[in-house]
Backbone as CSV, one residue per row, in Angstrom:
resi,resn,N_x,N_y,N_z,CA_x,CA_y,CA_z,C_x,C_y,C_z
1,UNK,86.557,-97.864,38.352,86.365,-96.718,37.493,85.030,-96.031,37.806
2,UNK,84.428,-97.238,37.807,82.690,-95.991,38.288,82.475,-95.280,39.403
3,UNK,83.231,-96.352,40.421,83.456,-95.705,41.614,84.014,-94.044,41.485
4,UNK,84.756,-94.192,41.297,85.897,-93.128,40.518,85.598,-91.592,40.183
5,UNK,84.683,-92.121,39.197,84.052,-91.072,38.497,82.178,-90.964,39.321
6,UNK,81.961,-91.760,39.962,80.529,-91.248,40.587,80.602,-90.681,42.100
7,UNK,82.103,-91.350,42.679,81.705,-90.609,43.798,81.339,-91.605,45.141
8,UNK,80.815,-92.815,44.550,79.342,-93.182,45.628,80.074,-94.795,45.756
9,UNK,79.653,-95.333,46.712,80.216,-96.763,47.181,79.168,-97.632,47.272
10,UNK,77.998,-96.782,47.373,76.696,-97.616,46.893,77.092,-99.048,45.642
11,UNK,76.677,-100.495,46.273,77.246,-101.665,45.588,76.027,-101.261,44.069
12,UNK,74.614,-101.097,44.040,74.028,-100.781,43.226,74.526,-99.508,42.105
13,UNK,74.810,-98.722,42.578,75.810,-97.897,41.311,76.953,-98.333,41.173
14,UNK,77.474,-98.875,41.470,78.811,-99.837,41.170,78.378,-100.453,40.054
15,UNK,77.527,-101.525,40.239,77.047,-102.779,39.521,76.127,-101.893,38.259
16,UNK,75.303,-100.923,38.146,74.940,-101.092,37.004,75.934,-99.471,36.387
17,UNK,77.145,-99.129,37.182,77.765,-98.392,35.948,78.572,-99.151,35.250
18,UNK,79.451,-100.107,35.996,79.862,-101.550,35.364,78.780,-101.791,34.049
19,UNK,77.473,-102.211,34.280,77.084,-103.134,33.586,77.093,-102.325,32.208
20,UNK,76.989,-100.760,32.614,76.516,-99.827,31.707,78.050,-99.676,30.189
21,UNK,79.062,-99.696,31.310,80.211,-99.400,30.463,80.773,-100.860,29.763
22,UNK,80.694,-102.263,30.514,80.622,-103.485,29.856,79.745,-103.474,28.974
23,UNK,78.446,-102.686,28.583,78.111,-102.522,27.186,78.173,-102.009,26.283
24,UNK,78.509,-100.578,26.761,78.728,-99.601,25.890,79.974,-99.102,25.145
25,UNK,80.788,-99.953,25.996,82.440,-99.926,25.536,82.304,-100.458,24.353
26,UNK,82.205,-101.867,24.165,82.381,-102.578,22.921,81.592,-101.711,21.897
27,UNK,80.487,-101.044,21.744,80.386,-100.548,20.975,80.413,-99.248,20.315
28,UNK,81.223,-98.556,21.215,82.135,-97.226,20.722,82.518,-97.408,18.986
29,UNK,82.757,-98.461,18.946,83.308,-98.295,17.235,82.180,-98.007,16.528
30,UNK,80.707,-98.338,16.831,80.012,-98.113,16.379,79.831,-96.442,16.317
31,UNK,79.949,-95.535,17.295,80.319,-94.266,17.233,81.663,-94.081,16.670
32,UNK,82.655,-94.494,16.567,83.715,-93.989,15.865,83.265,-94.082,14.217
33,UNK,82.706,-94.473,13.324,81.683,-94.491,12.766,80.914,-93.005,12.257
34,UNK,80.608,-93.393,13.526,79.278,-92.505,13.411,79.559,-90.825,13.052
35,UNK,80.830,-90.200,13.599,80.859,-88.970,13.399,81.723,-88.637,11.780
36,UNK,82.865,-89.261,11.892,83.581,-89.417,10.698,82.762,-89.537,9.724
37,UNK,81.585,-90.483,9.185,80.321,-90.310,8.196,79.680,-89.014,8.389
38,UNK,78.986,-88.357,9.217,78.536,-87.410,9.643,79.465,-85.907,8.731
39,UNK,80.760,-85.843,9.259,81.888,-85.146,8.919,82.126,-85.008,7.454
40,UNK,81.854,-86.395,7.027,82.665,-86.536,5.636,81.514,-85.956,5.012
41,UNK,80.228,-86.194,4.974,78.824,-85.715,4.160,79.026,-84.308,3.819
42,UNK,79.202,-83.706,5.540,79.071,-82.204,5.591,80.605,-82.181,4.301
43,UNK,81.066,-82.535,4.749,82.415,-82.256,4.055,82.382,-82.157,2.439
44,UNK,81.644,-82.804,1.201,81.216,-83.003,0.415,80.373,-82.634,-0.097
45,UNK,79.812,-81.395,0.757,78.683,-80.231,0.701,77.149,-80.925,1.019
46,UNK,77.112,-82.202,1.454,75.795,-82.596,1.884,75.301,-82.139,3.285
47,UNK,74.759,-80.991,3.454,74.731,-80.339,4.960,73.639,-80.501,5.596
48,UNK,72.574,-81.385,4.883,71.105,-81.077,5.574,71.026,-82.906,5.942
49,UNK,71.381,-83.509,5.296,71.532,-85.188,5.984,71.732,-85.045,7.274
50,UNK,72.945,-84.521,7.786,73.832,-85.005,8.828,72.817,-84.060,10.172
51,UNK,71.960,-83.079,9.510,71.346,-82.268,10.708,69.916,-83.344,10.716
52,UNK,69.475,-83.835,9.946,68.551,-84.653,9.849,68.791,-86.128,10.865
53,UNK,69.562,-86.655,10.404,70.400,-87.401,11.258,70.510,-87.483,12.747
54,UNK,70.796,-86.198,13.226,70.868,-86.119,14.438,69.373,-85.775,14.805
55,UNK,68.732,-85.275,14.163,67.142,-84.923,14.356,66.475,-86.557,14.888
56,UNK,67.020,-87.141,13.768,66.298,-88.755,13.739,67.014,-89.714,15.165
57,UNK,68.035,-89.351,15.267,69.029,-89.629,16.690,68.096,-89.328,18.152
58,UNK,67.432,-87.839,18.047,67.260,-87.259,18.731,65.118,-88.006,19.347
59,UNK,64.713,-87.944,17.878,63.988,-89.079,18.050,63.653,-90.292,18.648
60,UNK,64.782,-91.174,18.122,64.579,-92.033,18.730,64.963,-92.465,19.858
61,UNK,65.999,-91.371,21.079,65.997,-91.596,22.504,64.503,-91.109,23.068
62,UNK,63.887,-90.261,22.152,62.560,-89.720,22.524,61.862,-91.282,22.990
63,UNK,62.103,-91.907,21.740,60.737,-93.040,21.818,61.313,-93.989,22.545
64,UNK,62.712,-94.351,22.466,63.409,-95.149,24.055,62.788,-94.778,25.504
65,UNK,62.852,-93.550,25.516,62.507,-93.328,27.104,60.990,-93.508,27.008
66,UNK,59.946,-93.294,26.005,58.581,-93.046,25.837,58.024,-94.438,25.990
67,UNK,58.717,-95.439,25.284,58.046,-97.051,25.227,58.513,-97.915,25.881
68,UNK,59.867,-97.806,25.389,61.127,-99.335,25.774,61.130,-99.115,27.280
69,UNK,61.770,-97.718,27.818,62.211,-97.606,28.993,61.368,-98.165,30.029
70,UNK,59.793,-97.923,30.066,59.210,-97.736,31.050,58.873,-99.742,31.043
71,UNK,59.139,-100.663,29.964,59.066,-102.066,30.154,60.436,-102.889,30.408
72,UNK,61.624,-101.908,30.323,62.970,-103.096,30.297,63.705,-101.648,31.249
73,UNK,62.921,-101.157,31.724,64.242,-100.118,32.589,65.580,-100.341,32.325
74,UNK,66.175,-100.350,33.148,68.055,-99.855,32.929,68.252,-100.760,31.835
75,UNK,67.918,-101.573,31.300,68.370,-102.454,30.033,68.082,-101.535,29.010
76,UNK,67.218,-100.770,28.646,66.818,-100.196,27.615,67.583,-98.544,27.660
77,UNK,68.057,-98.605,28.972,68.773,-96.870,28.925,70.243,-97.357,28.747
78,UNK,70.883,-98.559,28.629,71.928,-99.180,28.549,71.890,-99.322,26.999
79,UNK,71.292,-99.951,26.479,71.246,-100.278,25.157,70.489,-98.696,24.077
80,UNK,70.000,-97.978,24.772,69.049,-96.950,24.384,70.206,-96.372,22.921
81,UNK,71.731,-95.567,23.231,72.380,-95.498,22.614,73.326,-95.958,21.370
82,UNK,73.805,-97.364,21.897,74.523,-98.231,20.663,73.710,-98.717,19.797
83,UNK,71.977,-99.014,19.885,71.445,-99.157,18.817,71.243,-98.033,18.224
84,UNK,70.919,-96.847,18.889,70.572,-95.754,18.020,72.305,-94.968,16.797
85,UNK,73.073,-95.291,17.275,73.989,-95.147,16.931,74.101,-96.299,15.600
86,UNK,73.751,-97.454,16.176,73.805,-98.414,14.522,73.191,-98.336,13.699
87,UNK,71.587,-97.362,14.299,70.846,-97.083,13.134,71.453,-96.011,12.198
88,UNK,71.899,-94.969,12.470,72.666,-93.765,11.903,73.643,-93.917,11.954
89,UNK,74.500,-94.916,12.130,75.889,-95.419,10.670,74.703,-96.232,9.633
90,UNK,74.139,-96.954,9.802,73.599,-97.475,8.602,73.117,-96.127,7.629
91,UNK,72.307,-95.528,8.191,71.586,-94.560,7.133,72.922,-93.592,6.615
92,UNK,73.411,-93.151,7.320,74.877,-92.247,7.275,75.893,-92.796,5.960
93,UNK,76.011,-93.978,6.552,76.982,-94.384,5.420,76.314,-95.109,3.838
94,UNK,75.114,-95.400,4.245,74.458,-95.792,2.876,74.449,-94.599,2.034
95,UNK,74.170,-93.270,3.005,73.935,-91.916,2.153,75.216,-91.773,1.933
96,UNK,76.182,-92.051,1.847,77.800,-91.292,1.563,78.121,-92.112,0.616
97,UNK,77.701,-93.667,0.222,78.116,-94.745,-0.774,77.199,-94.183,-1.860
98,UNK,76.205,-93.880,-1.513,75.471,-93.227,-2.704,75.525,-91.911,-3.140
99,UNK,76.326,-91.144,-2.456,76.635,-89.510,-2.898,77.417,-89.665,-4.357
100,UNK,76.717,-89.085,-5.049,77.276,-88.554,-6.570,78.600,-88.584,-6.673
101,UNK,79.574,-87.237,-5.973,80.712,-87.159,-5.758,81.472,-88.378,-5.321
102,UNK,80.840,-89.368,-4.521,82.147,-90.283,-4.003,81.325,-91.454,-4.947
103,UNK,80.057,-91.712,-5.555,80.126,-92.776,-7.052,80.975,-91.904,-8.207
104,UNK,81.458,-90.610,-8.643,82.091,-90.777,-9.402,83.731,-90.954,-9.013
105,UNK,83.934,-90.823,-7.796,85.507,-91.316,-7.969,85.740,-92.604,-7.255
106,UNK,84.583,-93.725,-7.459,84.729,-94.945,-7.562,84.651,-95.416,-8.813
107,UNK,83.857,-94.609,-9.825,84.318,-94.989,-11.170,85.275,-94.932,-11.645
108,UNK,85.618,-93.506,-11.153,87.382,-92.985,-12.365,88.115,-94.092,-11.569
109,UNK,88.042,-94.490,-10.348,89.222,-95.678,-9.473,89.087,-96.942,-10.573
110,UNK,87.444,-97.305,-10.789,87.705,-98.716,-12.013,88.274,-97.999,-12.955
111,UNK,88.110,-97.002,-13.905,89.019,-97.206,-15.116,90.364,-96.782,-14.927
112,UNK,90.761,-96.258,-13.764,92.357,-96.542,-13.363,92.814,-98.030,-13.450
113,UNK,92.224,-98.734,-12.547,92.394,-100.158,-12.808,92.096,-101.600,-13.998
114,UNK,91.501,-100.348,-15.085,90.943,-101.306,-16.017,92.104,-101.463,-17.052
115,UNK,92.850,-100.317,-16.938,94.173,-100.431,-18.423,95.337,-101.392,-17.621
């Protein structure tokens, strides 16, 4: 596949687009995630989170390439993404469990279930 899509027979781009997509695959769900929260906020009229969000996204590849990169090279441009991505489902979805609108129709759901 890397071959594929890069072009090059070089064994070194072989080996670390491999290594790149053996990491980054598994954590796609972590982006599947990530936009659907994003979506649903805007969706619920919360419009300035989700631009914030990506602000804070945008950040922290800043400080990946600024600190991490230049001590763990290709490990840190490999990993640079799926953590930044786990950080913003965490903040993403903590902000959507706590949106007004979706605590009150987890309430009206208990007193559906309370009679």
């Amino acid at each position: 596949m890397v071959r594929l899509l890069s072009g090059s027979t070089e064994s070194v781009v072989i080996e670390n687009g491999a290594l790149y997509l053996q990491v980054v695959a598994p954590c796609l769900m972590i982006l599947a995630l990530l936009n659907p929260s994003r979506f649903a906020l805007q969706s619920i009229g919360n419009k300035i989170l989700p631009v914030i969000s990506s602000v804070i996204e945008l950040i922290g590849k800043y400080l990946f390439v600024a600190f991490l990169i230049p001590r763990f090279q290709y490990m840190a441009v490999i990993f640079c993404e799926p953590v930044i991505w786990l950080f913003m489902d965490i903040e993403l979805l903590w902000a959507f469990w706590r949106n007004p609108l979706i605590r009150a129709g987890r309430e009206s759901e208990k007193e559906l279930y309370k009679g």
